[in-house]
C-alpha positions as CSV (number, residue, x, y, z in Angstrom):
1,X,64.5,18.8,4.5
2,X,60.5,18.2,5.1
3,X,61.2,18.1,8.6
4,X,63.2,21.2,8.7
5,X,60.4,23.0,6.9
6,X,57.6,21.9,9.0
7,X,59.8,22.7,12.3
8,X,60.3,26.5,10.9
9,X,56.4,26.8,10.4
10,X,55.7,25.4,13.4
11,X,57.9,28.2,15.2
12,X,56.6,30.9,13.2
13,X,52.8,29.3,14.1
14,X,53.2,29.2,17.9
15,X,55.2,32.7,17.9
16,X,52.1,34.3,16.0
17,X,49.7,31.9,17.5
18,X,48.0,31.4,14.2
19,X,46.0,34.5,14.5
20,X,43.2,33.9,14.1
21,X,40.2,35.4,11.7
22,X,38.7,38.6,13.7
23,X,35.4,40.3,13.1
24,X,35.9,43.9,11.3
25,X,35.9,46.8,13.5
26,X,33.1,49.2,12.4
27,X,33.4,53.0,11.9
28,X,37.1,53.3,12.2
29,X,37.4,56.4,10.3
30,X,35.2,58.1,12.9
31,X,37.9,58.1,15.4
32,X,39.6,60.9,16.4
33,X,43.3,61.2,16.2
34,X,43.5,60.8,20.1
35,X,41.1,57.9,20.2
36,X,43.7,56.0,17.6
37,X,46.7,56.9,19.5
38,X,45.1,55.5,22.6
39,X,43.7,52.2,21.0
40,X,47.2,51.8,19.8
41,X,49.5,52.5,22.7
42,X,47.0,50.3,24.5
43,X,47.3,47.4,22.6
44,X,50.9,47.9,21.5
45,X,51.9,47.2,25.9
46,X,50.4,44.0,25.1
47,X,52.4,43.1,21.7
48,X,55.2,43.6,23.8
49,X,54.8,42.3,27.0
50,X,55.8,38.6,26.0
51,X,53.0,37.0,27.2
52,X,51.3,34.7,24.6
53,X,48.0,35.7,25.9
54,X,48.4,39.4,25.5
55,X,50.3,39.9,22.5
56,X,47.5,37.4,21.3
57,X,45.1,39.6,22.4
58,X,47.2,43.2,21.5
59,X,48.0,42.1,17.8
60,X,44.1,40.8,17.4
61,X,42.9,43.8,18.7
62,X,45.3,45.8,16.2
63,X,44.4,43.9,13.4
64,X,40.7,44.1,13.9
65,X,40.8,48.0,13.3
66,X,43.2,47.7,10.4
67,X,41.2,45.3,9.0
68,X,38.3,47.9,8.7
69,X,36.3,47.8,5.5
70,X,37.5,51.0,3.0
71,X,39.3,52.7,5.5
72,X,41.4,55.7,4.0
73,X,44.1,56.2,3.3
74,X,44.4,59.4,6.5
75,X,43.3,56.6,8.8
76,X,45.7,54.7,7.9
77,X,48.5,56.5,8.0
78,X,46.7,57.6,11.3
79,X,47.5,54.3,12.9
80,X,51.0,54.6,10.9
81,X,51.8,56.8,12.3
82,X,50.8,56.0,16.3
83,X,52.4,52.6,15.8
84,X,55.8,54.2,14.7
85,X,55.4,56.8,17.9
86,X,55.0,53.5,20.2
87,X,57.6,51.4,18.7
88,X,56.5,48.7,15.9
89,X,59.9,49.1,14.4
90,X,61.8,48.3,18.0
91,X,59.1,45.3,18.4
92,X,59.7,43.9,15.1
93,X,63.6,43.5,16.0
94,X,63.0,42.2,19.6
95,X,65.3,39.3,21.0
96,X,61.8,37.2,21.6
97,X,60.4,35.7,18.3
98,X,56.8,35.8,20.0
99,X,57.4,39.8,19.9
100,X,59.2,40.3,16.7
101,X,57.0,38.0,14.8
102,X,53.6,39.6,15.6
103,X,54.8,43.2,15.3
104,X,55.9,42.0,11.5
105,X,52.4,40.9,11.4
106,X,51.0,44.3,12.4
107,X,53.6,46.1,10.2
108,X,52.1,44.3,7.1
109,X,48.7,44.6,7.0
110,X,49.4,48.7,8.0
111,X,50.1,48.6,4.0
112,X,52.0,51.9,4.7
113,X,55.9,53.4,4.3
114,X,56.1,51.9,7.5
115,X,55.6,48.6,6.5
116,X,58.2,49.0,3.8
117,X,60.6,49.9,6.4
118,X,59.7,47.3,9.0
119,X,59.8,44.4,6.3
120,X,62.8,45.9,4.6
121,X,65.0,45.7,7.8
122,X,63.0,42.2,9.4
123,X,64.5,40.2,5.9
124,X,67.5,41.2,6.8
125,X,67.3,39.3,10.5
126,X,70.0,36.8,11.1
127,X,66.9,35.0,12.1
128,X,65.3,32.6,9.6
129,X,61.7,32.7,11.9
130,X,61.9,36.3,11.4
131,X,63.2,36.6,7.9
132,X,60.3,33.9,7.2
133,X,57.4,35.8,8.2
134,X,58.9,38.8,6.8
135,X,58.6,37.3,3.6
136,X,55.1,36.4,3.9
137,X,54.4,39.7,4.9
138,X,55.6,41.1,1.7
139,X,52.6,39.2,0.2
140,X,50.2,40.7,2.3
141,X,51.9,44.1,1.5
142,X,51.2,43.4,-2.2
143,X,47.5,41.9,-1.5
144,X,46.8,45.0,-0.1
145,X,48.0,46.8,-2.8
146,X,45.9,45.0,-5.3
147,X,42.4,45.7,-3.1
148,X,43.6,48.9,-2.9
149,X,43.6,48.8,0.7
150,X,46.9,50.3,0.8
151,X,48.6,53.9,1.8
152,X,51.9,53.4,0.0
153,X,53.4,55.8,-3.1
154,X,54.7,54.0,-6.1
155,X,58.3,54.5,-5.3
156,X,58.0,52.7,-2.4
157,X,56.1,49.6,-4.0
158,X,59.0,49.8,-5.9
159,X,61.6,49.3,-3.1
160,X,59.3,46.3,-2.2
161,X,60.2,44.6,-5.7
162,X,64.0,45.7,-4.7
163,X,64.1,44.2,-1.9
164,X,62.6,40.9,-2.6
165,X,65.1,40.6,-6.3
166,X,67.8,41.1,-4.0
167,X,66.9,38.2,-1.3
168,X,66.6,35.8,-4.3
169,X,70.4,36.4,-4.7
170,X,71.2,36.2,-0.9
171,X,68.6,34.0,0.8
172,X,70.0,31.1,2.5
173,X,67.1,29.7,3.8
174,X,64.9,27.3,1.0
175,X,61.9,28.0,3.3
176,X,62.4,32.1,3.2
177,X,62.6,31.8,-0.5
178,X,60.0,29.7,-1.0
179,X,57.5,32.5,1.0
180,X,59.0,35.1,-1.3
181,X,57.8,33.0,-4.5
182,X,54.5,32.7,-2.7
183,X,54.3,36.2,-1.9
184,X,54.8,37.1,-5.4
185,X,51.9,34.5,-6.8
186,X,49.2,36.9,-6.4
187,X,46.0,36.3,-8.3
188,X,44.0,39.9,-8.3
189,X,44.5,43.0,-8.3
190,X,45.1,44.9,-11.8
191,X,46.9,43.3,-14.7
192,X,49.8,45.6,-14.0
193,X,50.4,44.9,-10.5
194,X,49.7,40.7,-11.2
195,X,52.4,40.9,-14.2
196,X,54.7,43.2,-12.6
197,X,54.9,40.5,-9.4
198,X,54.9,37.3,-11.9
199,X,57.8,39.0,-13.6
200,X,60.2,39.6,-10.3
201,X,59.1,36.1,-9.2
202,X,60.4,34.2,-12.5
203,X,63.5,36.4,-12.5
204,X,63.3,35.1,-8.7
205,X,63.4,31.7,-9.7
206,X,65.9,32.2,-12.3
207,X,68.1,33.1,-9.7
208,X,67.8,30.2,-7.7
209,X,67.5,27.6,-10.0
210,X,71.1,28.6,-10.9
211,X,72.0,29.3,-6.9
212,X,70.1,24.9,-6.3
213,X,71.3,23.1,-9.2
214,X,75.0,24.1,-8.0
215,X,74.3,23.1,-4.5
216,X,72.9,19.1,-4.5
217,X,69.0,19.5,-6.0
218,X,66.3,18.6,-3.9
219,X,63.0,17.3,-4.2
220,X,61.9,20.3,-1.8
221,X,63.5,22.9,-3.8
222,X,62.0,21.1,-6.8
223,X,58.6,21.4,-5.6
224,X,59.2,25.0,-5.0
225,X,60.6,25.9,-8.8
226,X,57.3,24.0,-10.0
227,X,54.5,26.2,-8.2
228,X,56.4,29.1,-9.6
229,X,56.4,27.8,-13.3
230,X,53.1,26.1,-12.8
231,X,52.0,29.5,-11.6
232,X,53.7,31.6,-15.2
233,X,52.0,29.8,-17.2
234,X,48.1,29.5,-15.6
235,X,49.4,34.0,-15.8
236,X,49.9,33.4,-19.3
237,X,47.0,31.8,-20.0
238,X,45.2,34.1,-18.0
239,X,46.7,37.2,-20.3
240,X,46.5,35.1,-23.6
241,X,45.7,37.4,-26.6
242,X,47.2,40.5,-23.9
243,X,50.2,38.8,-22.6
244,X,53.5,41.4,-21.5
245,X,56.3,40.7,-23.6
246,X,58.4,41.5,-20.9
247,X,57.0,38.5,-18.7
248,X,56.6,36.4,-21.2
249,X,60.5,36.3,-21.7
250,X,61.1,36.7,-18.1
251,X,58.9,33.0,-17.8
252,X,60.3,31.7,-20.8
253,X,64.2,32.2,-19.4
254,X,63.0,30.7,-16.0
255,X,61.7,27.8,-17.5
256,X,64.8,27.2,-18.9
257,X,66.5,27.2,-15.5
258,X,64.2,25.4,-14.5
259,X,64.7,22.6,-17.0
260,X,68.2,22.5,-16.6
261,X,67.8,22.4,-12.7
262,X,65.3,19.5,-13.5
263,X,68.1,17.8,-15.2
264,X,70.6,18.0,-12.3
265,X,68.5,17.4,-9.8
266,X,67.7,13.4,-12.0
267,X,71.2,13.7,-12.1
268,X,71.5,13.7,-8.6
269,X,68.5,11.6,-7.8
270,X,67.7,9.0,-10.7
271,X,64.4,7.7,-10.9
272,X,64.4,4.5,-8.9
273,X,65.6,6.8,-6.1
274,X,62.3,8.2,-6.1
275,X,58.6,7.3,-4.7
276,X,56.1,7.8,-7.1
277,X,54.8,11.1,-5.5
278,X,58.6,12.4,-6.3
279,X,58.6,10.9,-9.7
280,X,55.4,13.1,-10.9
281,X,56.8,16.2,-9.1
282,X,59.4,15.3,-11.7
283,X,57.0,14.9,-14.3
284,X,55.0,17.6,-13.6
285,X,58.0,20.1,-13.2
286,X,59.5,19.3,-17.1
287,X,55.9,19.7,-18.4
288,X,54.9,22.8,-16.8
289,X,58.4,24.3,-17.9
290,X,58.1,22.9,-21.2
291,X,54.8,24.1,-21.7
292,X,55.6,28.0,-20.6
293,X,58.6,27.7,-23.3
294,X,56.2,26.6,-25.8
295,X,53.8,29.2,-25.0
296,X,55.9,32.5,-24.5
297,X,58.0,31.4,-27.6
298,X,55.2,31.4,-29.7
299,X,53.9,34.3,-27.7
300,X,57.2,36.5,-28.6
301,X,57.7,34.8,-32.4
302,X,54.8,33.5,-33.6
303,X,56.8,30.5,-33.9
304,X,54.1,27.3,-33.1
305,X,56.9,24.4,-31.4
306,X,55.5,20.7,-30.6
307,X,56.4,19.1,-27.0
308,X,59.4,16.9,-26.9
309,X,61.0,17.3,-23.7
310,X,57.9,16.0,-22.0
311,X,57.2,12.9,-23.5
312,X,61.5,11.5,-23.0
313,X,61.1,12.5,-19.7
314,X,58.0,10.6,-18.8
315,X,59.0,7.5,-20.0
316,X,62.9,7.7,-18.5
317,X,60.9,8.7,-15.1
318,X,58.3,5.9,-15.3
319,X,61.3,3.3,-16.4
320,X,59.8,2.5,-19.9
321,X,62.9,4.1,-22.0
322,X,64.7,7.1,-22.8
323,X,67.7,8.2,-21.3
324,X,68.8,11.2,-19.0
325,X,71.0,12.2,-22.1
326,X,68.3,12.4,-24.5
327,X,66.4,14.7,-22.2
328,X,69.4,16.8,-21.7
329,X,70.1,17.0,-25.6
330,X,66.5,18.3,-25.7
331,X,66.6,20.6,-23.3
332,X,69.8,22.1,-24.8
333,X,67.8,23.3,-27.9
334,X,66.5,26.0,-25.7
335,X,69.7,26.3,-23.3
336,X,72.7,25.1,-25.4
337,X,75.1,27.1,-27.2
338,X,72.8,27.4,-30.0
339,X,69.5,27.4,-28.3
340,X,66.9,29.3,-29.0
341,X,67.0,31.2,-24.9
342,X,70.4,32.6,-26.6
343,X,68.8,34.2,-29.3
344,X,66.8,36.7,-29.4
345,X,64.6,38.1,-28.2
346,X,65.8,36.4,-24.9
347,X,69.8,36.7,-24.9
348,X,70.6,34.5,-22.3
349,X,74.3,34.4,-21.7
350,X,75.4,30.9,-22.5
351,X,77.4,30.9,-18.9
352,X,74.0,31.1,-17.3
353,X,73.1,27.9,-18.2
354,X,76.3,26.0,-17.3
């Protein structure tokens, strides 16, 4: 599985030839409309001629002017627009990976309709490469967004969210969805925009905690449910005294999944299966999920709960007691037929859990 991750990334790298950091073009928004649509047809030929050195040298070029420092928003949509006219959309569908991959690149940091489009139709590739950096691109999208270096109406920020809930329920690919959980991890930006993100991801990982635990746990898919939890709950500490009701019970009811992933994935792969590095991911993944539960329960209640998940599974990791039962039966106070994540105000369908 770590090899089939670092293969994929190393595909994606030599297609977009890890481009590199480029100095900020100056004075952008003094360019006339003719001077954009020649700067772009110029360096879209060499996006698409296939050559590594060219495209490296069109998509750098392109960057370097979209990278300009409070460019606005009729710029913007100036290059939108001349990159649409020479065919982004066509690139970022092209047979060669080198092509497609770069002109997703482009596309996202445009932070316009466009790149909704282009992103929109590039997750849907049948190719994971593409469907990969399509997915990282919605995080630049969003980045954007929050350094409000973006041309894009709210109803379209909203298809963005759309279209990333609905690859949590279709994804194949562990390494797609894990670059969709990353996207979504964003740490500036307003308090709307960060909570509106940290709730799709957690109803994300909802989604495919259910989707892994069914389909042989692993430590990779593991790693990927912890950043996301680990991530809810450094948010909710972050909004403490301010925190969303509506994220808090979406982290809450993730957690949960979480926890009873954790449990089927030590099912699957007891302790002295494990190295030590895989026995702290354990570790560290019932705490984190434990601790969210804690936190957004008294968050939502006012109920104050003590830790007792955490403590059973450390010592039935580390080999000094405990039992994977006695975890489970803990775990099922929040999951069970009677558990709390049934209840309000979270209403969890038992079924979801099972």
């Amino acid at each position: 599985m770590r090899f089939r991750h670092l293969t994929l990334i190393l595909v994606v790298a030599l297609a977009a030839t890890l481009y590199p950091a480029v100095t900020w073009a100056q004075g952008a928004d003094g360019l006339s409309a003719r001077e954009i649509s020649d700067q772009v047809q110029t360096n879209m030929s060499l996006v698409g001629s296939g050559s590594p050195a060219q495209v490296r040298d069109g998509r750098s070029a392109l960057l370097k002017a979209l990278r300009s420092p409070g460019m606005s928003n009729s710029t913007r949509l100036q290059y939108s627009s001349s990159l649409q006219q020479e065919g982004l959309g066509a690139m970022a569908s092209d047979d060669d990976d080198l092509i497609a991959i770069n002109a997703i690149i482009v596309a996202s940091e445009i932070a316009t309709p466009l790149s909704v489009t282009i992103l929109g139709d590039a997750i849907d590739d049948p190719r994971e490469a593409i469907r990969y950096e399509a997915a990282r691109g919605y995080g630049r999208v969003l980045s954007a967004v929050a350094d409000n270096a973006a041309a894009i109406p709210e109803n379209q920020i909203d298809l963005i969210y759309l279209q990333i809930a609905d690859r949590f329920t279709t994804e194949r690919s562990d390494q797609v969805l894990q670059a969709l959980i990353l996207a979504l991890r964003l740490d500036h930006g307003d308090s709307e925009l960060r909570t509106r993100c940290a709730i799709v991801m957690c109803q994300g990982v909802s989604r495919i905690s259910i989707r892994w635990r069914g389909a042989g746990a692993s430590e990779e898919q593991a790693l990927t449910i912890f950043r996301a939890i680990n991530a809810a709950f450094r948010e909710l500490l972050d909004s403490r005294g301010a925190v969303d009701d509506g994220f808090a019970t979406s982290a809450a009811i993730a957690s949960g999944h979480a926890l009873t992933f954790l449990a089927a994935w030590l099912e699957n792969t007891p302790p002295d299966q494990m190295d030590s590095d895989t026995k702290q991911l354990a570790i560290d993944l019932g705490g984190a999920a434990e601790r969210v539960l804690l936190l957004s329960h008294s968050t939502l209640t006012g109920e104050t709960l003590g830790e007792r998940i955490t403590p059973l599974l450390k010592r039935f990791v580390e080999g000094r007691g405990s039992s994977l039962k006695a975890i489970k039966d803990e775990i099922d106070t929040w999951t069970g037929q009677r558990g709390l994540l049934l209840k309000a105000p979270y209403n969890v369908n038992a079924s979801d859990f099972n």
